[in-house]
C-alpha positions as CSV (number, residue, x, y, z in Angstrom):
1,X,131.2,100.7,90.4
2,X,134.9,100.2,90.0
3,X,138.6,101.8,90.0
4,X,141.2,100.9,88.0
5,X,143.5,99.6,91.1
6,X,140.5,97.7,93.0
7,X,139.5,96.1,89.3
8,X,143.1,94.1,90.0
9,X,142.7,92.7,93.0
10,X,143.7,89.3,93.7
11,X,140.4,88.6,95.6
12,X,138.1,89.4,92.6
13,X,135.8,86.7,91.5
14,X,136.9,86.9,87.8
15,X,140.2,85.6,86.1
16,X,143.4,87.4,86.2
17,X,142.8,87.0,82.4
18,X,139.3,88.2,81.8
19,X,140.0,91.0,84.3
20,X,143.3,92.4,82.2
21,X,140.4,92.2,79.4
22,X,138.1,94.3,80.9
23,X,141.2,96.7,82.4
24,X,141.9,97.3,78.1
25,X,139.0,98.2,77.3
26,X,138.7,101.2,80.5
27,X,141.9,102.6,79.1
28,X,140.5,102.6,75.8
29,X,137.7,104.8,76.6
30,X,139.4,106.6,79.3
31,X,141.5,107.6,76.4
32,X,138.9,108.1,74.5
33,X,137.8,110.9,77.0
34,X,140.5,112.2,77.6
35,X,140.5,114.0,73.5
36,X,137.5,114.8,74.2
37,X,138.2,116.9,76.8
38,X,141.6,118.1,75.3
39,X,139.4,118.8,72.2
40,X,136.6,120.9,74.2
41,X,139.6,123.1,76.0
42,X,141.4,123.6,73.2
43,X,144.1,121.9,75.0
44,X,146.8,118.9,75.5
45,X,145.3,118.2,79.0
46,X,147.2,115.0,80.8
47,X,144.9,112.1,82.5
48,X,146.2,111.8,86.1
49,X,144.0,109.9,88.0
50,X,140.4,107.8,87.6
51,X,138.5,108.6,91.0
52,X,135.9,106.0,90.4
53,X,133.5,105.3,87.4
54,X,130.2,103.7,86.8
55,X,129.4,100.8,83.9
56,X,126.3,100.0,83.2
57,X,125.0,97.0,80.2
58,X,121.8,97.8,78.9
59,X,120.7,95.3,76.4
60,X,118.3,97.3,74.2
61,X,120.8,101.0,74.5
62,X,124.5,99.7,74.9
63,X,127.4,100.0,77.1
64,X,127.5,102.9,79.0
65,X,130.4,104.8,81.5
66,X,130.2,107.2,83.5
67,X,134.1,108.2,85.0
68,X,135.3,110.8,87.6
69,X,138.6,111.5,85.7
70,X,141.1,113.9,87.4
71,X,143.3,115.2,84.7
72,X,146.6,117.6,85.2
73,X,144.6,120.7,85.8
74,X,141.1,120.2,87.2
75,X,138.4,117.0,87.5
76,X,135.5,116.3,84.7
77,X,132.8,113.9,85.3
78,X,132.5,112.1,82.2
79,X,129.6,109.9,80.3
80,X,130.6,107.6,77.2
81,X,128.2,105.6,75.0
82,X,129.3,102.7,73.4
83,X,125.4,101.9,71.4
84,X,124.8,98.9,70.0
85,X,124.0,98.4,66.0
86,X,121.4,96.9,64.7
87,X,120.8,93.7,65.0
88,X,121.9,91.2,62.0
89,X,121.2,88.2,61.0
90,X,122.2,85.3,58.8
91,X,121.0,81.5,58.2
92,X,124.6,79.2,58.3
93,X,124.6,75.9,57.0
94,X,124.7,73.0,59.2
95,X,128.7,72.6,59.3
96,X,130.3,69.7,57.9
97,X,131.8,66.8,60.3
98,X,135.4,67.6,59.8
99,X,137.8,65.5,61.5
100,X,139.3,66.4,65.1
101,X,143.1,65.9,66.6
102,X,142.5,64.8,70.1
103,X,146.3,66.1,71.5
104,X,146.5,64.3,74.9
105,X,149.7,65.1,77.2
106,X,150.8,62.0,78.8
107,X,153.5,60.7,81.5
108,X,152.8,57.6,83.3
109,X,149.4,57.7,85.2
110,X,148.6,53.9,83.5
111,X,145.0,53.4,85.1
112,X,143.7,56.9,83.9
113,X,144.6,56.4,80.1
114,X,142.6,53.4,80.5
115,X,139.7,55.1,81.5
116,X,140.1,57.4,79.0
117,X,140.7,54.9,76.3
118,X,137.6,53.3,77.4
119,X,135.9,56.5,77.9
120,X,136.8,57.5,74.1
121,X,135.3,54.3,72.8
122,X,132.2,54.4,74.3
123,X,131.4,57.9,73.1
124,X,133.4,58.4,70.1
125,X,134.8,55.9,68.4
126,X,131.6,53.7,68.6
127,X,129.9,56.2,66.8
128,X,132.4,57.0,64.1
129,X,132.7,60.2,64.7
130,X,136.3,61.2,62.8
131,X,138.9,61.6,64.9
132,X,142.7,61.4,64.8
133,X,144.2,60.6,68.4
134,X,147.6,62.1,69.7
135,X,149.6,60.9,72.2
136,X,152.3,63.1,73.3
137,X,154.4,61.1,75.9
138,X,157.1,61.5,77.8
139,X,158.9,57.3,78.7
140,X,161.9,59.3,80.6
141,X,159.2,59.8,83.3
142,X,157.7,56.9,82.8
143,X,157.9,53.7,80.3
144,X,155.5,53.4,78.3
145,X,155.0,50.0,77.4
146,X,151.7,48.9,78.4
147,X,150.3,52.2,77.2
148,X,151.7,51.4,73.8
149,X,149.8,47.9,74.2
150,X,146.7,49.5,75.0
151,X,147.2,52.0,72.4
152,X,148.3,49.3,69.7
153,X,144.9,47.2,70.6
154,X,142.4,50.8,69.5
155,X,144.6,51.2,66.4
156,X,143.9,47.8,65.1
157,X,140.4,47.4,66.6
158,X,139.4,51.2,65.0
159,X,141.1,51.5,62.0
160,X,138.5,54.0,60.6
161,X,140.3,56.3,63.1
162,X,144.1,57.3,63.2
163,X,145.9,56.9,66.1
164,X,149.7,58.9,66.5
165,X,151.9,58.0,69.4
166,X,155.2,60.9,69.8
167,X,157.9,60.2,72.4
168,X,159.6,63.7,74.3
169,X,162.7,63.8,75.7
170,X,162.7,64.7,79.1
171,X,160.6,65.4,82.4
172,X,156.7,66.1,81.2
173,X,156.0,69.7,80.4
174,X,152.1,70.0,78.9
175,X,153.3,73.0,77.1
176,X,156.0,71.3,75.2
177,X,153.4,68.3,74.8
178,X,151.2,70.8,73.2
179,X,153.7,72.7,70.7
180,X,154.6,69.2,69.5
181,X,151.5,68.5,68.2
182,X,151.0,71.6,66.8
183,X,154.7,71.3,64.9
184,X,153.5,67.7,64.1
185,X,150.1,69.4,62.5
186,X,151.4,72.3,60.2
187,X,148.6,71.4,57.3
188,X,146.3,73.5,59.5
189,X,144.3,70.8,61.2
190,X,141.9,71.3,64.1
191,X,143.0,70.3,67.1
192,X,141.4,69.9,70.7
193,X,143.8,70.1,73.4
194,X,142.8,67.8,76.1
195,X,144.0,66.1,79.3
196,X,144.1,61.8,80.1
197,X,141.3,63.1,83.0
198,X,139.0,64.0,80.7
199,X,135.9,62.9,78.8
200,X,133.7,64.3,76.3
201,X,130.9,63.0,73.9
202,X,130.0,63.9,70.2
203,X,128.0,66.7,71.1
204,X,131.2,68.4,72.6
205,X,132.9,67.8,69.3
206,X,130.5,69.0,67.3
207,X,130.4,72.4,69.4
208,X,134.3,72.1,69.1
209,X,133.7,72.5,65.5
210,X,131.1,74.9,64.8
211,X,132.4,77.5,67.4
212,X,136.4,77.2,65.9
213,X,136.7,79.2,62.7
214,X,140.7,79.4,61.1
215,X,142.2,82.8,61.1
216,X,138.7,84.0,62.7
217,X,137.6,82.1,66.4
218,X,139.1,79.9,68.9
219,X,136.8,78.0,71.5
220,X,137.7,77.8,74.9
221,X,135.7,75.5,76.4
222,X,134.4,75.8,80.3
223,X,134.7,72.0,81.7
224,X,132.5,70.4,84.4
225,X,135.3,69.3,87.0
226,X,133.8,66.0,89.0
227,X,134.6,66.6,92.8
228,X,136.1,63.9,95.5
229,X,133.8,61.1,95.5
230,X,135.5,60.1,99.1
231,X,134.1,63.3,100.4
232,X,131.1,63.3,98.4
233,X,130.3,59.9,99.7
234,X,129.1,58.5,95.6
235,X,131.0,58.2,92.9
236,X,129.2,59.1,89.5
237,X,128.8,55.6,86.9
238,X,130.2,57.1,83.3
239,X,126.5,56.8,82.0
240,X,125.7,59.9,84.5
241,X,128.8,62.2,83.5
242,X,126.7,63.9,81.3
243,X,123.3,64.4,82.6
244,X,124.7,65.4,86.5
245,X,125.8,69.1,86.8
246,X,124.3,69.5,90.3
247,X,126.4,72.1,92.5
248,X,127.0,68.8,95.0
249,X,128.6,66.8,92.2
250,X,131.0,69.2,91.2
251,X,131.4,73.0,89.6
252,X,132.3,74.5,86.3
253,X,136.1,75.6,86.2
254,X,135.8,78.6,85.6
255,X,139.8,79.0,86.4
256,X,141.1,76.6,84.0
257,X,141.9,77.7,80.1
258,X,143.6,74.3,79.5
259,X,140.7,72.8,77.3
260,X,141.3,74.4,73.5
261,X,139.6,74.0,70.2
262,X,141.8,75.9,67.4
263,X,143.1,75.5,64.1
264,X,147.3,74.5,64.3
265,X,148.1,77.8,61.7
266,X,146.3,80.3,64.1
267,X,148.2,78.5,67.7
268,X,151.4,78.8,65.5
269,X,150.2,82.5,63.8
270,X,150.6,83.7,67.8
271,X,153.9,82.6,68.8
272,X,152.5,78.8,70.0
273,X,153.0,77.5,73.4
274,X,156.1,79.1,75.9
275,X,157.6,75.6,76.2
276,X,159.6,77.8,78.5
277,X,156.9,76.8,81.2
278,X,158.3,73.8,82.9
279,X,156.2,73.4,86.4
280,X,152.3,73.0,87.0
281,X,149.9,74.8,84.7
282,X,149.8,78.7,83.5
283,X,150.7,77.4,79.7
284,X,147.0,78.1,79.4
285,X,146.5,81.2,80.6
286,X,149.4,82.3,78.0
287,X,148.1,80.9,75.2
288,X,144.4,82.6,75.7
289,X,146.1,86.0,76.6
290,X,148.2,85.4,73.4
291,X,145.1,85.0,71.2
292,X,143.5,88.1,73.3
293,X,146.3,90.3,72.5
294,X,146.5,89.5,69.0
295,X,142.7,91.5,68.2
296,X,142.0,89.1,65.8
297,X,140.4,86.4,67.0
298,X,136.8,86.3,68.5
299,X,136.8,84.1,71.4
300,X,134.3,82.0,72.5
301,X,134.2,80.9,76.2
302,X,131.2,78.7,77.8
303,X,130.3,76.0,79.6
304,X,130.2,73.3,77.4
305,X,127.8,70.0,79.3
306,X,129.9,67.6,76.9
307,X,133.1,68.2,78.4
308,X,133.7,66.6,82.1
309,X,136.8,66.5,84.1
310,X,136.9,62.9,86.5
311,X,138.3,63.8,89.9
312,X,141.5,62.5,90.4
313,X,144.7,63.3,92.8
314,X,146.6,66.4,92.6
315,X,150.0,67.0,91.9
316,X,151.8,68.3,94.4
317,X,152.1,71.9,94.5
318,X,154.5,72.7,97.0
319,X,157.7,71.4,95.4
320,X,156.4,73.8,92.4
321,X,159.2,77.0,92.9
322,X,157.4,79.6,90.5
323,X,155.0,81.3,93.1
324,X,152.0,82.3,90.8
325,X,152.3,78.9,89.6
326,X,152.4,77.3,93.2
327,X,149.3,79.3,94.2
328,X,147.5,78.8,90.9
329,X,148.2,74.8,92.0
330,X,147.1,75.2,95.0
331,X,144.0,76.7,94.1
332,X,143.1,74.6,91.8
333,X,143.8,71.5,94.1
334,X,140.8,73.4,97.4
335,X,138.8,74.0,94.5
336,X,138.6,70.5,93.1
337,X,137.6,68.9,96.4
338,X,133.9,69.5,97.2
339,X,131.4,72.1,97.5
340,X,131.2,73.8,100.7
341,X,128.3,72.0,101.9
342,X,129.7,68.8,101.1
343,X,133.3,69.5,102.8
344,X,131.1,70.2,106.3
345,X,128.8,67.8,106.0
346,X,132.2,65.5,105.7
347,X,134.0,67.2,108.7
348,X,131.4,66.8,111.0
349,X,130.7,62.9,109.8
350,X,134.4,62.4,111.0
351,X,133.6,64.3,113.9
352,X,136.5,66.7,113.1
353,X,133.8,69.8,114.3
354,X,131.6,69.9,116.7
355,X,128.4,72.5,116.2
């Protein structure tokens, strides 16, 4: 059951994105409806107010509603199929192995992009899977000396792969990061938009390009975010990043849009990036509600096993001065630390509760 104002609430489990989703497609059959009834009263009868409705997924029948609409003059109880077709099929080739732009945001943080170099080598470049690496950094922040070192040893050591290094002007902004490598890419390449904290294996890539199709799908991958190992107690070896996905060990980010497989022309076909965002995060969430809005693009959105997010610390949210960025921070930062279980089992080790 549901009403259009409680389907908004800031408390619901889903994502302000995925609920605005589901909120279109009411009003579309709400609307829908409403001719319906105009139609059957030979009428132009005005929707004032949905009551409550029912929605209700049957896999074999469809989608079905069932809506207490109150309209100018008097209230209809309304049912609305939406059937399924038949099912089709087709056999699709095995895809080829086309090559992938790794776009990673950087500023500072030296001891991560080693890990992520070393991360990379170990389950990428090793294996010769084609990539192109790109570094978008910003030496204002930071300089970035040693990282060009580090960076200069891969590109001679791997020269199978290519390796690009941009400089930005000013404080780091991942959305301008981001745009920059899409302005850098305009012969339609496919890029993955990634983060220095993250790791990912051949099988990731692989999904990353069988599930992103130009001018037709974007991939949004769902990444396995490591939690605290100080709370935890253990601290996962790389060799186990893959193969641990226990609720203890961390949880599936269901919040975060910020992982992207698609193609440069179709990022740049919806307006890009809003370098206009400065602070922590949300750059995300605009660019998959740009791509939603767009009704062209399928989307695919799933927890993807090859894609792990290492725990590290968080920025700090309170000097952020947007407020849905300062909460979306701070959310992000409670949810990163430990399962529930875990964070009591931790207070009570430090003796900071008593039972």
């Amino acid at each position: 059951m549901f009403t259009l104002t409680k389907d908004l609430e800031v408390n619901n489990k889903d994502s302000w994105s995925l609920r605005y989703h589901k909120l279109q497609g009411t009003t579309g059959i709400i609307r829908t409806i409403m001719d319906a009834i105009s139609k059957a009263h030979h009428e132009n009868l005005q929707f004032h107010a949905l009551y409550y409705g029912y929605m209700l997924n049957q896999p074999i029948r469809g989608l079905q509603y069932r809506l207490n609409i109150f309209t100018n003059k008097d209230r209809h109880i309304a049912r609305s199929y939406q059937k399924f077709g038949a099912i089709e099929k087709r056999i699709i080739k095995t895809s080829e192995t086309k090559p992938v732009t790794i776009v990673v945001p950087l500023a500072g943080r030296l001891n991560n992009f080693k890990q992520f170099m070393k991360n990379l080598e170990q389950n990428i470049l090793k294996k010769n899977d084609p990539i192109t690496l790109l570094v978008a950094y910003f030496p204002e922040v930071t300089p970035s000396l040693e990282h060009k070192k580090i960076f200069h040893q891969f590109n001679m050591t791997y020269r199978n792969h290519i390796f690009i290094w941009l400089d930005l002007p000013g404080s780091f902004a991942r959305a301008q990061a981001l745009q920059a490598a899409v302005d850098f890419n305009k012969d339609n390449n496919l890029l993955f938009f990634a983060d220095v904290d993250l790791t990912f294996n051949e099988v990731f890539l692989q999904r990353c390009r069988d599930n992103t199709v130009a001018k037709q799908r974007v991939y949004f991958p769902v990444m396995f975010k490591l939690f605290n190992p100080k709370i935890l107690g253990f601290q996962l070896k790389p060799t186990e990043y893959f193969r641990s996905f226990d609720r203890e060990v961390g949880d599936w980010a269901l919040y975060s849009f910020g992982p992207v497989c698609a193609y440069s022309y179709d990022v740049i076909s919806i307006g890009g990036f809003n370098v206009k965002i400065k602070e922590w995060g949300y750059e995300d969430i605009h660019l998959f509600e740009a791509f939603i809005s767009r009704n062209k693009y399928d989307i695919i959105r799933a927890a993807d096993p090859g894609l792990i997010h290492i725990y590290h610390a968080h920025s700090k949210c309170d000097v952020i001065k947007n407020n849905i960025q300062r909460l979306m921070c701070t959310g992000a930062m409670l949810n990163s630390l430990a399962s529930e279980d875990s964070i009591v089992k931790y207070l009570l080790m430090k003796k900071y509760v008593n039972l």
